[in-house]
C-alpha positions, 0 to 999 in steps of 0.5 A: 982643485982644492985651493980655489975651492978652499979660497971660495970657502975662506972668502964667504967665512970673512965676508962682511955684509953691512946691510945684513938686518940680522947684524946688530951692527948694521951699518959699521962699527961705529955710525956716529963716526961714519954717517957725518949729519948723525955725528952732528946730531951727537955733537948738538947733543952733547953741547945742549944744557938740557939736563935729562940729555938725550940718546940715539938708538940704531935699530932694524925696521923694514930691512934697514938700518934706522936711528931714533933721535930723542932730543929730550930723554923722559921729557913729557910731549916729546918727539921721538924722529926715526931717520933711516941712513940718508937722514930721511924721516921715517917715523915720529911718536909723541909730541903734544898731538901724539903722532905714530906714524909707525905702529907697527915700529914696537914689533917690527923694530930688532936689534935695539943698540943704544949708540949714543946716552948722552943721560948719564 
């Protein structure tokens, strides 16, 4: 009787759940592999000749696993996309008309991991 009980234990020890918003992984181990047009996105990136670079930040909003792509890092009137895990856009901040479409992303965004710094 101890076995299947000690079994169940051990398979809830070592179980993985990758949507679980309180992993700061979130997703896997490495999305930049995984999720194919956010490696493309990293690849288009690192090729540009803007010399300030840019980065993509995996955070959790909403209960999701999201990525804010900034193309231009410090650059003034930039637009900063955040995509959820099916490149859907969510939220945009700055450009010249100084969109926010998430106000609430600087309080609610958790577990900022920088994935990608494509400005060192």
């Amino acid at each position: 009787m101890k076995f299947p009980i000690l079994t169940l234990l051990l398979l809830f020890a070592f179980s993985c759940d990758k949507n679980n918003p309180d992993d700061p992984t979130c997703i896997s181990g490495d999305p930049l592999e995984e999720i194919s047009w956010l490696k493309e996105v990293k690849e288009n990136m690192s090729k540009r000749a803007n010399p300030t670079g840019g980065q993509i930040i995996q955070y959790t909003y909403q209960g999701e696993c999201v990525f804010m792509i900034d193309n231009c890092f410090g650059c003034a009137d930039n637009l900063l996309a955040v995509y959820d895990a099916e490149q859907n856009l969510l939220c945009e901040f700055g450009g010249i008309i100084g969109l926010n479409t998430c106000p609430d992303f600087d309080k609610e965004a958790t577990n900022r991991k920088v994935i990608y710094d494509g400005t060192e």
